[in-house]
N, C-alpha and C positions, 0 to 999 in steps of 0.2 A: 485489402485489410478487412477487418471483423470487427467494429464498432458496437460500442456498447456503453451502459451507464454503470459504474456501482453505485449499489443498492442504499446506501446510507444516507441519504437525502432525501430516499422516499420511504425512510421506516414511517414516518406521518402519518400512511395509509398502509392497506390490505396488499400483499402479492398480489394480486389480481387486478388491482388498481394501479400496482406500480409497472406491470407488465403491460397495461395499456397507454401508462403517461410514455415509456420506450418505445413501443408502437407509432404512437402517434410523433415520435422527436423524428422518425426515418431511420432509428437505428434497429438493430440486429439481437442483443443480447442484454444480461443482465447479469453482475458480477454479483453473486452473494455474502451477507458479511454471517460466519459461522461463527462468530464467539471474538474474545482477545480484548480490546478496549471496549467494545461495543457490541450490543446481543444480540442475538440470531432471530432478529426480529421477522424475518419472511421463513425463517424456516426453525418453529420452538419446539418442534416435534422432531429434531434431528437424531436423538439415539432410539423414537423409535423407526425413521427412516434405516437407521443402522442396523436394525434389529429383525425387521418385517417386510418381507418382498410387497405386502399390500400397503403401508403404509410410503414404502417408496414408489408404487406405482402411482397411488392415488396422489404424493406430492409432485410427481411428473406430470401427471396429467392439466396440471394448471396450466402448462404451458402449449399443450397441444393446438392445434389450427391457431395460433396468436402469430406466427410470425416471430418469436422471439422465442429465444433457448436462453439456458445458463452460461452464462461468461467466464468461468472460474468460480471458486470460493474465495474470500478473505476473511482472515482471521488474525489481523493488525494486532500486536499487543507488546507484551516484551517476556517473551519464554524464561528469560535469564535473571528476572528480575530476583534480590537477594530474599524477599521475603516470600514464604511459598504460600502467602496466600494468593499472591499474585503471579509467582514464577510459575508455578507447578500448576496453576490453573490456567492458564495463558498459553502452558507446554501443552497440558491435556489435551486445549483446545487443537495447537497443530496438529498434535497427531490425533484427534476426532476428524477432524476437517480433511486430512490425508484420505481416512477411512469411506469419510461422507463422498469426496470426488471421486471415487473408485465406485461407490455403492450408486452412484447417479450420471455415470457414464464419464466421469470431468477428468482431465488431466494435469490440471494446475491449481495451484492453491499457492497463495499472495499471503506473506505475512512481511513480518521485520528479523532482525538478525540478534534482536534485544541487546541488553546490557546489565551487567553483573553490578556486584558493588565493587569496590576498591580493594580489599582485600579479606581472607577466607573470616567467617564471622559479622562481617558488617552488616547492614539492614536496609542501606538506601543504594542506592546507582549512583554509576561515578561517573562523569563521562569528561575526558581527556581531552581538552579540544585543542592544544598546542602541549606534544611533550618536548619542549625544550630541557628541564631537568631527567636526574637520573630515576627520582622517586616515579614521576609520571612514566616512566620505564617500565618501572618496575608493577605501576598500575596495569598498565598495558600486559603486560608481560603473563599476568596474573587473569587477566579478563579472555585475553585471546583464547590460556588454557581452558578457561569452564567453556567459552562459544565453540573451539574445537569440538569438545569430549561432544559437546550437547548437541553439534547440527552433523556430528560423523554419525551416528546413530541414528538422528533421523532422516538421512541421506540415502542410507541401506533400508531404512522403514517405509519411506518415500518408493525406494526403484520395488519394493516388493508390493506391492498395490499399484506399480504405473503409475504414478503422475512426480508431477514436478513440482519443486516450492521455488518462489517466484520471491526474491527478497526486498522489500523496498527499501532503498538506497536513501535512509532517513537519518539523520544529526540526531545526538544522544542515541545512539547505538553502536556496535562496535563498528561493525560494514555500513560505512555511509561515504563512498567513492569507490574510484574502480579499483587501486592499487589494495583496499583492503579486501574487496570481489577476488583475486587474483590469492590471496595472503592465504582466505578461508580456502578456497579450491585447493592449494598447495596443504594446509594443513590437515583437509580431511580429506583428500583424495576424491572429492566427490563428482555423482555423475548425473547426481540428481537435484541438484541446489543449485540456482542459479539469480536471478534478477529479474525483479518488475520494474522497468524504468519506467517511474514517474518523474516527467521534467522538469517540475517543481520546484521539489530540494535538488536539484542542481543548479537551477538556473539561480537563487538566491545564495551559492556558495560558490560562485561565479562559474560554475562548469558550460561546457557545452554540451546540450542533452543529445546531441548529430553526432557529435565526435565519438561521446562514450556508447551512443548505440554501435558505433563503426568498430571501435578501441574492443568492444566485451564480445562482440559479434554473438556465437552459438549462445554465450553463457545468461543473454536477452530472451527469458520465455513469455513475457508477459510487459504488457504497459498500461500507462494510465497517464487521462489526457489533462492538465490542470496549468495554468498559467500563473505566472509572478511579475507583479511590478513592483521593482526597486524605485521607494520614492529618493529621490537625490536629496532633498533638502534637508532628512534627516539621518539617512545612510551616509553621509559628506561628514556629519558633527560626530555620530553616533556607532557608526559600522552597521553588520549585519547580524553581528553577535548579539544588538544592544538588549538585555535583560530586564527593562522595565514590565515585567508581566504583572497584574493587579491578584493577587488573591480573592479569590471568590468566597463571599459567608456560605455558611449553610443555609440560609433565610432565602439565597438568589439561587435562581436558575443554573445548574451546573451538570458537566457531566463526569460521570466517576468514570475512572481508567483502570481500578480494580483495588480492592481493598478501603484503605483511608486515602486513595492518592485522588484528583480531582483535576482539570481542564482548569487554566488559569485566563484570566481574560487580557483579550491582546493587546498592546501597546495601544495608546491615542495618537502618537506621534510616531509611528513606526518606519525601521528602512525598508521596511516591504512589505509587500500583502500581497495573500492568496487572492487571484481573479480567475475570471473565467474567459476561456479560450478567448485569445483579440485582440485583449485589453492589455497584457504586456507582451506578446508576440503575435505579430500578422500571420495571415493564413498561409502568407509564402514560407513565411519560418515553419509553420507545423504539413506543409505538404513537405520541405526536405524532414523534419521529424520523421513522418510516416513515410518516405520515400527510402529511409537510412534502415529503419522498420521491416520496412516489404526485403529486403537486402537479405534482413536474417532468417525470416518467415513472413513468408505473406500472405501466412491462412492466422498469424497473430493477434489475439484479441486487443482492443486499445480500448480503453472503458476511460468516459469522462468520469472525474473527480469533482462534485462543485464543493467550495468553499467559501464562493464569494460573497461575503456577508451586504456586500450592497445590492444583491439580487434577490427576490424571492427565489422559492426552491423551484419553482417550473422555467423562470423568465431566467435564472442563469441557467440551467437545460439545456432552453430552446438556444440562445446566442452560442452559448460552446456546439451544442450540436449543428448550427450551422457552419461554422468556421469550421469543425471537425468534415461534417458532409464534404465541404468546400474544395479542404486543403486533398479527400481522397479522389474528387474529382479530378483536380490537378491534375495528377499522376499520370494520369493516362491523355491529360489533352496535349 
């Protein structure tokens, strides 16, 4: 496998500085983030990369003799979102970002599959998380058509520049499991859209992230390496769903996700939390991971995701990328 970090833990610092903290972890690559929830902090000068054979040489060039290449793009956001200061700009970005991994040798670009509003007119995002009625049907029903219309289009935009969109299988979107992976294939025909499995949000909606690499097989062009511990003592009272997220002032530290919307701060008592590589599965769990992985492709990028707010941003790094190192060693002993 092809190991590597995305880049969003090290917008901190300079590409150049983040391309040596990679270096120095023993990995391989570095996934970029182009736009969507968060800026193109390593790369600001992207449409004049789009625009200038020198300005994309000279952005290449950062990375020559380092031992380290680009891992993909990411461009996380929500395309669908109802209001176009954020839909249409989040859209822009996939398809900039399409443009960008064609114009810098890349064949994969990692976003989300977004989420509309409820129905034609509305302004916020719905998100269905049991449609036991018929109204929530009929939500659905209405959501699936705007993500059709919007990822058949950019599926034919995608195969005509070569590369692939790589969806993350994320809650509050429409595609977040495999039967709705499967739903969007069928309704847009596509040849170019496919899945970033990060085991993540599976593992905290109780999935198997081995099975669903096994279950999606080709439709897996991309992963990302990130761990979940379910704490029991509040997930037993609470579930997984539990919604106590704090509202952040304007006065505190926040991060915007595009427009007026804002990153809410997460539970004190939570049924689970993002860790890094270990901490909620052993390395025997992530060498079957990457073993289930190498199955579909084994020149596939797998790029650590830190989140772990108990860790600084190097010291979770360094621990996932040992359990990552670890788990590829496995494979072969």
């Amino acid at each position: 496998m092809k190991l590597g970090v995305y880049n969003a833990i090290l917008h901190d610092r300079s590409l150049p500085e983040a391309i040596e903290v990679v270096r120095g972890l023993g990995l391989a690559g570095i996934e970029l983030n182009t736009g969507g929830f968060l800026p193109p902090v390593h790369i600001p000068n992207r449409d004049d990369v789009l625009a200038s054979d020198a300005a994309r040489d000279e952005f290449l060039g950062q990375f020559e003799g380092t031992g380290v290449s680009i891992a993909g793009l990411n461009c996380n956001g929500n395309p669908l979102h109802p209001k176009p200061l954020i839909g249409d700009a989040h859209a822009a970005d996939v398809r900039r970002s399409i443009e960008l991994a064609a114009r810098l040798g890349q064949d994969r670009v990692v976003t989300m599959s977004g989420l509309p509003g409820g129905e034609p007119g509305a302004t916020v995002v719905n998100w269905v998380v049991n449609a036991w009625n018929s109204a929530a049907l009929d939500v659905l029903d209405y959501q699936w058509d705007v993500a059709a219309r919007f990822w058949r289009e950019i599926d034919r935009f995608a195969a005509d520049h070569g590369v692939k969109v790589a969806l993350e299988l994320h809650p509050q979107n429409v595609v977040f499991n495999s039967a709705d992976v499967h739903k969007l294939i069928e309704l847009t025909g596509a040849t170019h859209v496919g899945v970033e499995l990060d085991a993540s949000h599976l593992f905290w909606q109780q999935m198997d992230p081995v099975a669903v690499v096994r279950h999606l097989g080709e439709l897996v062009f991309h992963a990302a390496a990130k761990d979940v511990r379910v704490n029991p003592e509040f997930a037993r009272l609470n579930g997984v769903l539990d919604n106590s997220f704090r509202r952040l002032s304007a006065d505190e530290p926040r991060t915007n996700l595009g427009g007026d919307e804002w990153a809410n701060e997460w539970p004190k008592q939570s049924a689970w939390d993002f860790v890094a590589l270990g901490k909620g599965h052993d390395t025997a769990y992530w060498t079957e991971f990457l073993r289930a992985l190498r199955e579909v492709d084994p020149a596939m990028w797998v790029n650590i995701e830190h989140e772990d707010v108990s860790l600084s941003r190097i010291e979770g790094l360094e621990v996932a990328a040992r359990v990552l190192r670890d788990a590829d060693a496995a494979l072969d002993a």
